[in-house]
MIROZA-261120 format. One line per 3 residues: number of its first residue (from 0); their letters; for each residue y, x, z of N, C-alpha, C, CB. Coordinates in steps of 0.1 Angstrom, whole numbers, padded with zeros to 4 digits, always signed. Each point is the difference from the previous one (the first is absolute). Glycine has a CB too. Layout:
BEGIN
NUM) A) Y:X:Z:Y:X:Z:Y:X:Z:Y:X:Z  ...
//
This chain:
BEGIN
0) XXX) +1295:+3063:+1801:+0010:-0009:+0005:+0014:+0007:+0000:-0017:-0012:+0014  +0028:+0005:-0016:+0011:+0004:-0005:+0007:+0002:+0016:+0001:-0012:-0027  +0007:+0024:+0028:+0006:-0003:+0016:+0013:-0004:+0001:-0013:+0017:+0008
3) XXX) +0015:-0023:+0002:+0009:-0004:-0001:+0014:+0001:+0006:-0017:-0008:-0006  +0028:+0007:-0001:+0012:+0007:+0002:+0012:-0009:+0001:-0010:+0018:-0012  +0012:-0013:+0024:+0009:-0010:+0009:+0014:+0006:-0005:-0016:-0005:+0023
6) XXX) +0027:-0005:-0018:+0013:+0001:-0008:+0007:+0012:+0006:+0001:-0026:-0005  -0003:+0030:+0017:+0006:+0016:+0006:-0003:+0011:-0012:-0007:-0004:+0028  -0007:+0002:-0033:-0004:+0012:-0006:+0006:+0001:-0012:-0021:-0001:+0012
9) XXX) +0019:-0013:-0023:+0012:-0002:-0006:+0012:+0009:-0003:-0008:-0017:+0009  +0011:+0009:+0003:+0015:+0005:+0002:+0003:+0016:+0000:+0003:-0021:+0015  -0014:+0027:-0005:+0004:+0011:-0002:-0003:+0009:-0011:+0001:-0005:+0018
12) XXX) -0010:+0004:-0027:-0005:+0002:-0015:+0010:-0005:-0011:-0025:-0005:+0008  +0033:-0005:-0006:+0015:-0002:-0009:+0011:+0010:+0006:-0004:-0027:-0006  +0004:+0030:+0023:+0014:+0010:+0001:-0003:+0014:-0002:+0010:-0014:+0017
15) XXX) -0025:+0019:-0015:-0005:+0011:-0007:+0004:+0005:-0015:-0017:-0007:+0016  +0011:-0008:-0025:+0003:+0000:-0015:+0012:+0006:-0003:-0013:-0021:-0004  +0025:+0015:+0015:+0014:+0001:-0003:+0008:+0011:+0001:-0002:-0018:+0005
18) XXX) -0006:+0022:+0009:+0006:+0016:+0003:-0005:+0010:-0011:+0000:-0005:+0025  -0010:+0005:-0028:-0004:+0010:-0012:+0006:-0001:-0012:-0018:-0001:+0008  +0020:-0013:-0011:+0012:+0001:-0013:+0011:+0005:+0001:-0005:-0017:-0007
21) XXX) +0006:+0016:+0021:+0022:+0007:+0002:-0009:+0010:-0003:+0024:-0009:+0022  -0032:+0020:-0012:+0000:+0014:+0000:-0002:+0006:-0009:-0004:+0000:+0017  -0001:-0010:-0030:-0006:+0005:-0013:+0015:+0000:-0007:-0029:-0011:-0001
24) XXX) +0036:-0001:+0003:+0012:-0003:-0012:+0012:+0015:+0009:-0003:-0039:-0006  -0001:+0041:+0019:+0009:+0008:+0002:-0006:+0014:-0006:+0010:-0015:+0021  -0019:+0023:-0020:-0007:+0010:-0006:+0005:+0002:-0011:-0017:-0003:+0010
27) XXX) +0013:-0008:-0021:+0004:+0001:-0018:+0015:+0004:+0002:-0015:-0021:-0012  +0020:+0011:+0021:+0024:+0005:-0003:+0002:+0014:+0010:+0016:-0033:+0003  -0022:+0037:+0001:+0002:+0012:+0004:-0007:+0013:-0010:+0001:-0013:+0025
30) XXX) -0011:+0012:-0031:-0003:+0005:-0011:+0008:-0002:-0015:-0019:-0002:+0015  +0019:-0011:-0013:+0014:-0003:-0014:+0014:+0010:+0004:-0006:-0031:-0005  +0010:+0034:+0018:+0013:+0002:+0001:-0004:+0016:+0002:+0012:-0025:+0011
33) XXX) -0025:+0032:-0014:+0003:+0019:+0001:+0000:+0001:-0010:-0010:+0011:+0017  +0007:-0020:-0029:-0001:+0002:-0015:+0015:+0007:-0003:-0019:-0022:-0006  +0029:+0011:+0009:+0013:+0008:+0000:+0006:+0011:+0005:+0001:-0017:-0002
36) XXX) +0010:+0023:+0000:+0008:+0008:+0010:+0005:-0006:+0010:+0005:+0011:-0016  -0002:+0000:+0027:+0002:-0005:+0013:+0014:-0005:-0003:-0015:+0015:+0016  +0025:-0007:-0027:+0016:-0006:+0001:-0004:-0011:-0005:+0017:+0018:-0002
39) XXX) -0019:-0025:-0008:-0003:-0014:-0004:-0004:-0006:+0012:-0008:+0004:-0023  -0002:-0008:+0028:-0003:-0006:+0012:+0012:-0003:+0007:-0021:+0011:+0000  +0028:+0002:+0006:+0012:-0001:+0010:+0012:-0008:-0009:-0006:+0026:+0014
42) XXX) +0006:-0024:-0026:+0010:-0007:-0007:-0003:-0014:-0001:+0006:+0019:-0011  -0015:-0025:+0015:-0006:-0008:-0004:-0003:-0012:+0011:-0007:+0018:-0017  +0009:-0006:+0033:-0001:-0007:+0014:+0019:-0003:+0005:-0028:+0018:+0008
45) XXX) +0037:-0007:-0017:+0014:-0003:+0004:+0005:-0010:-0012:+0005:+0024:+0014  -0013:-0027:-0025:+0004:-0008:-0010:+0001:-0014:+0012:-0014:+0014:-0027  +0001:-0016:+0032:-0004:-0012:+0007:+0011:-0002:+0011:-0027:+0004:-0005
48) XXX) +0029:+0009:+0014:+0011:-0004:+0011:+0012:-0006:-0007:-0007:+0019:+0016  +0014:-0009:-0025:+0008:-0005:-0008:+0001:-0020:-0001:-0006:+0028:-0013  -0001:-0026:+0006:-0001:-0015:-0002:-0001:-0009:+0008:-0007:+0007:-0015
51) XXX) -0002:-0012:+0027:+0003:-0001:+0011:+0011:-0002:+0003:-0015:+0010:+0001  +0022:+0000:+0004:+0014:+0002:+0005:+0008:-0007:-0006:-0002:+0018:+0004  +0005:-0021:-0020:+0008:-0005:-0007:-0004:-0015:+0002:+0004:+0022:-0015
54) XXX) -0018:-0023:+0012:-0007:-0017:+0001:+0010:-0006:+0013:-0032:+0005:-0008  +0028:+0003:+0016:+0008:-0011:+0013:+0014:+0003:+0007:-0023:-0003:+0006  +0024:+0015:-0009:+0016:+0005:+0003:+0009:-0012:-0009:-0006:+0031:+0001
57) XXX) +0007:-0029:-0014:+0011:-0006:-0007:-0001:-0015:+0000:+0002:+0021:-0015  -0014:-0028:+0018:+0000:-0011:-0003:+0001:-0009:+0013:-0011:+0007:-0022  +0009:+0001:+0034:+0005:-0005:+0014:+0015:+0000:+0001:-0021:+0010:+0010
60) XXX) +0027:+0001:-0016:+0017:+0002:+0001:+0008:-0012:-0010:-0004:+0030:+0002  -0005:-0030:-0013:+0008:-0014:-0008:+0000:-0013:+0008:-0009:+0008:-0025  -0007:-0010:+0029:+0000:-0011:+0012:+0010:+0000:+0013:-0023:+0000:-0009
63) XXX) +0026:+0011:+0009:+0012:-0003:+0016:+0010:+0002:-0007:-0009:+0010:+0023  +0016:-0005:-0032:+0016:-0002:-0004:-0001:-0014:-0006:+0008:+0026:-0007  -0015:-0035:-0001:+0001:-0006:-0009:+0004:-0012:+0009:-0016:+0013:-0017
66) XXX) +0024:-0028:+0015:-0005:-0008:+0010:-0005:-0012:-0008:+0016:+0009:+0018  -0022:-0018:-0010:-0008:-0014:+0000:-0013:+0004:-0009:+0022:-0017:+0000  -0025:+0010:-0010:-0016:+0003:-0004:+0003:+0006:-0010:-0014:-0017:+0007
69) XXX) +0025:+0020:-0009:+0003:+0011:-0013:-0010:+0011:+0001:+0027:-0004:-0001  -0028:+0011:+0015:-0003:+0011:+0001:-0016:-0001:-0002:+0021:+0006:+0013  -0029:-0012:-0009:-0012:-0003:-0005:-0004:+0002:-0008:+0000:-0009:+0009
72) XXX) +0007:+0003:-0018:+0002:-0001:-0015:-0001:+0015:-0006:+0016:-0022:+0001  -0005:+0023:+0000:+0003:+0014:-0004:-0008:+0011:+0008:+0024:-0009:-0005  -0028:+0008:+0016:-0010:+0015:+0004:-0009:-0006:-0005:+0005:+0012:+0021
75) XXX) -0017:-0023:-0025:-0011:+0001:-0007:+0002:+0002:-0012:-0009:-0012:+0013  +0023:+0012:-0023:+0003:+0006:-0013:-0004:+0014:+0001:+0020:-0016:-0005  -0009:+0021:+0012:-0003:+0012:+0004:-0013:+0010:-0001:+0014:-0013:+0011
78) XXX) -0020:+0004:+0002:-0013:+0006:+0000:-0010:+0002:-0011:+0005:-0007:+0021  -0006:-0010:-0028:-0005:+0010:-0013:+0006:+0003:-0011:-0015:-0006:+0006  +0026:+0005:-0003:+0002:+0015:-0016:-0003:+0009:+0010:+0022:-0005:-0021
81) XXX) -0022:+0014:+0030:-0005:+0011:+0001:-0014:+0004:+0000:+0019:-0001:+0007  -0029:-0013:-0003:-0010:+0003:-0007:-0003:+0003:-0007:-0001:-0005:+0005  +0006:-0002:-0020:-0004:+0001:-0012:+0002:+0016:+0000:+0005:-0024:-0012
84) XXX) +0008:+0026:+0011:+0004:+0012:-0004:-0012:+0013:+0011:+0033:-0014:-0009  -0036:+0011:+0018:-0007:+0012:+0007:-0013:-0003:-0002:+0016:+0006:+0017  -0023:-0012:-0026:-0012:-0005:-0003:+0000:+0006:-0012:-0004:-0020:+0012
87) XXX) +0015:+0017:-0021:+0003:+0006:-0019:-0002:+0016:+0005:+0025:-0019:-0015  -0018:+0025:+0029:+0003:+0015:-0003:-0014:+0006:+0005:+0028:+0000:+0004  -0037:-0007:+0005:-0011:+0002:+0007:-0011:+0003:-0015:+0007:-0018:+0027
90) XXX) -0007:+0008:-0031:-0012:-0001:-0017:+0009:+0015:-0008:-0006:-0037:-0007  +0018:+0033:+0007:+0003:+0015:-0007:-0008:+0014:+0005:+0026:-0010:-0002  -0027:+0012:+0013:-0002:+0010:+0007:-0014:-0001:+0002:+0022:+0002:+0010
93) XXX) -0030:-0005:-0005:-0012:-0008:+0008:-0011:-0006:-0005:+0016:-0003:+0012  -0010:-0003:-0024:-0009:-0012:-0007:-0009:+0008:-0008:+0017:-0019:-0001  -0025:+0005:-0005:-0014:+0007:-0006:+0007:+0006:-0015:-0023:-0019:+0013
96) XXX) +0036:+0022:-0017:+0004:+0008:-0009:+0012:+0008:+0005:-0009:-0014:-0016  +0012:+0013:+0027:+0008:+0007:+0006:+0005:+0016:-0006:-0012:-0015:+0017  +0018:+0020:-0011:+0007:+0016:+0004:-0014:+0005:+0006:+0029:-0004:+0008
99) XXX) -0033:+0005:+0005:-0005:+0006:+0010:-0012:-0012:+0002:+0022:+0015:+0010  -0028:-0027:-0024:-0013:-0007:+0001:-0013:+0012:+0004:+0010:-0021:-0019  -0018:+0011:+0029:-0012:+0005:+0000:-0010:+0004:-0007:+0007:-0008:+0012
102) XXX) -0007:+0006:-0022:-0009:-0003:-0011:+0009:+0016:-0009:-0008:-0037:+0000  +0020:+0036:+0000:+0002:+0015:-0007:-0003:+0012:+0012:+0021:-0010:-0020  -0022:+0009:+0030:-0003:+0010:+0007:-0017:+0004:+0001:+0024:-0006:+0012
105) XXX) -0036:-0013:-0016:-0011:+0009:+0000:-0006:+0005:-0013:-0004:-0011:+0020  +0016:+0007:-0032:-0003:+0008:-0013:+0001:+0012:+0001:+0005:-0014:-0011  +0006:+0019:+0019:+0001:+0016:+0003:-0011:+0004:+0004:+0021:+0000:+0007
108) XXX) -0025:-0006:+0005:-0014:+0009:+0012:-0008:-0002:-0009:+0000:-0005:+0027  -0003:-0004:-0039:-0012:-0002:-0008:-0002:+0014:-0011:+0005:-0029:+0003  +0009:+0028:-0004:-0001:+0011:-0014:-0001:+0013:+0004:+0015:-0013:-0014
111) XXX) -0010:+0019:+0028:+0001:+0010:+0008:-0014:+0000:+0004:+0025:-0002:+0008  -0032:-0003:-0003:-0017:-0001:+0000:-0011:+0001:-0011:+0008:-0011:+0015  -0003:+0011:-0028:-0007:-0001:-0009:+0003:+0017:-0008:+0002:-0032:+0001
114) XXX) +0013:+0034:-0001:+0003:+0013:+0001:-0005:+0014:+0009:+0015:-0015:-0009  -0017:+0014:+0018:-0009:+0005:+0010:-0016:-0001:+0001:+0021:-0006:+0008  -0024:-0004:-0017:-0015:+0006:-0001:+0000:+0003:-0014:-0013:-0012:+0018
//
């Protein structure tokens, strides 16, 4: 006879499922991120403030000088062109062909391991 399972148990068997995926998805990006150098990383945590800063700094300031709905206008212009443009410079740097991509840093540890034995 099959037992049977009431919707608490359920429930808690789906928020279990869930927590294990963060601590798993968090594990892998903490292991993706020692593959690199620590200055990459840091360049990579003030790349982010940077941007930030600029996302809402400049495009809050056009919205208060600007008047009527012009300014709307113009800070959501704003805001994304500097997306684009810090998304273009992010893939430069970051991306899966990047400067400092992940994938050239585990060809290094690959080849450095293979040299070593």
């Amino acid at each position: 006879m099959k037992p049977r399972i009431n919707r608490l148990t359920s429930q808690v068997e789906r928020t279990e499922s869930l927590f294990n995926n963060i601590l798993r998805r968090k594990r892998e990006g903490i292991q993706k991120s020692l593959i690199r150098p620590l200055y990459v990383e840091a360049l990579k945590s003030l790349f982010l403030v940077i941007v930030l800063l600029v996302d809402t700094l400049i495009p809050l300031e056009i919205f208060r000088d600007l008047p009527g709905t012009l300014n709307i206008i113009f800070a959501l212009i704003t805001l994304v062109i500097f997306l684009y443009i810090e998304i273009y410079i992010y893939n430069l740097l970051w991306g899966k062909k990047g400067r400092w991509s992940l994938e050239k840093y585990k060809k290094k540890s690959e080849k450095s391991e293979e040299d070593t034995n």
